[in-house]
N, C-alpha and C positions, 0 to 999 in steps of 0.2 A: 666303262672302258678304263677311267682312270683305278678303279680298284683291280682292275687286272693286270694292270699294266706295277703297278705295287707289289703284287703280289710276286708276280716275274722278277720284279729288280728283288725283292727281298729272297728269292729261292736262289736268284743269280751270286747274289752279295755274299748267302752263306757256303753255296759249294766254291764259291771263289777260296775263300778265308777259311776253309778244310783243306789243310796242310796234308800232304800225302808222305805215307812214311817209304823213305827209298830202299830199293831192297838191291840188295848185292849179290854180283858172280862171282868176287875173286872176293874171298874172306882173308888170306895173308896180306892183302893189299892194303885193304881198310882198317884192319886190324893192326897193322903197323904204322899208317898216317895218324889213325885215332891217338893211339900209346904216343907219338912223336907231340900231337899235340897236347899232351900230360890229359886224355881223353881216356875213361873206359868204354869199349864197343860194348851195347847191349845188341845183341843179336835174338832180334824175337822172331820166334819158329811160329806159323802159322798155319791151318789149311784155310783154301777157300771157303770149303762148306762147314766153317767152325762157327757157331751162334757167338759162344763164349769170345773166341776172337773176333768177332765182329763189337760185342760188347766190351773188351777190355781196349779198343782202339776210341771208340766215343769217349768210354768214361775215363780212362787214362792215359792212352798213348799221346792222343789228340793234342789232349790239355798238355801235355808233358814238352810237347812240338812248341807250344807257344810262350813255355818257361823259360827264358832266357838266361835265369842261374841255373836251375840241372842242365838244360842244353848246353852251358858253358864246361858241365863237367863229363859231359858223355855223348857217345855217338849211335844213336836208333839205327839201326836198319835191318831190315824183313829178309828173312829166310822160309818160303814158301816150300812146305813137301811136296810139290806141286813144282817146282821149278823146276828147269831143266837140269844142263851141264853148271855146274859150278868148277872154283878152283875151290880145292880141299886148304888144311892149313900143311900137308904133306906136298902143295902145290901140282897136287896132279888133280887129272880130269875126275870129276864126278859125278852125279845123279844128285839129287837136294836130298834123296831118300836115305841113299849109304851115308851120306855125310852127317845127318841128323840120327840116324841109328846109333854110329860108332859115340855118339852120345850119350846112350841110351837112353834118347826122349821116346816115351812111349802116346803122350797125347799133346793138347795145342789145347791153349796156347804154351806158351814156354817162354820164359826169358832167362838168358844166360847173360854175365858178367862176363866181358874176356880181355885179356889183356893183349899184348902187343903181338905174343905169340898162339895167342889161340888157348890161351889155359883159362880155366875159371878161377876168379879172385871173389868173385862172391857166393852163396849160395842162391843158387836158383830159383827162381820162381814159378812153378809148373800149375798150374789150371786158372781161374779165374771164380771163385765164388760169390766176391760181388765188394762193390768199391769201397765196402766200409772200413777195414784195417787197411788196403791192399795200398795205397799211397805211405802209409806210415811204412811198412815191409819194404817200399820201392828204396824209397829216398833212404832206408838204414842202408839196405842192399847194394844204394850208391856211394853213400857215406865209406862202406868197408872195402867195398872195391877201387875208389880214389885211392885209400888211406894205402891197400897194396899195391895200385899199380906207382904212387910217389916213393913208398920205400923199397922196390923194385929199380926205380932209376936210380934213386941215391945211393946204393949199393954197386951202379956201373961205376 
């Protein structure tokens, strides 16, 4: 009894402490709270039935949630093709489908860089082949996108 009861707390303890990555409707909104907090949005495109994205959330998003210097300098949140109505950055209604096309993401996962207004400031990261370079790629990728979205404000 008491090995079971172990077992329970320890299954309970770790889905507690899996941070879930929030996803958004209104991308002009967050897009522009994130830039306000001198924050770059990464907007990661996902489907449900993506292996790949199910493996770049364990191996990196996860971890990434529980970094509290990158988390200091960006803001996660999930754009499912699969989602419904979104606001575009054109602030009208749309489908997660149009609005990830007019991207031209063609697979998932994806991570985009974007700034305040919806532009990419870094180059993107599109598939997932596996965690060995892909953290060194993340954190450059964070590096160059801080570096534009700072000299973007200093420029207001």
């Amino acid at each position: 009894m008491k090995l079971v009861f172990a077992l329970l707390l320890t299954i309970t303890v770790q889905a507690l402490a899996a941070q879930t990555i929030e996803t958004t409707t209104d991308l002009p909104t967050i897009a522009r709270l994130s830039a306000a907090q001198g924050r770059v949005l990464i907007l990661y495109v996902s489907r449900p039935s993506c292996p790949y994205c199910l493996q770049l959330e364990k191996d990196v998003l996860q971890p990434l949630l529980k970094d509290h210097d990158l988390m200091a300098q960006v803001t996660l949140r999930e754009l499912s093709w699969t989602s419904a109505v979104i606001t575009g950055f054109d602030k009208q209604q749309h489908s997660a489908a149009e609005v990830i096309t007019a991207w031209d993401i063609v697979g998932t996962p994806t991570l985009l860089f974007l700034d305040g207004s919806g532009h990419e400031i870094a180059e993107r990261m599109a598939g997932y082949p596996s965690a060995d370079f892909y953290w060194y790629y993340l954190e450059e990728a964070i590096k160059k996108a801080q570096t534009t979205l700072v000299n973007q404000q200093s420029a207001r």
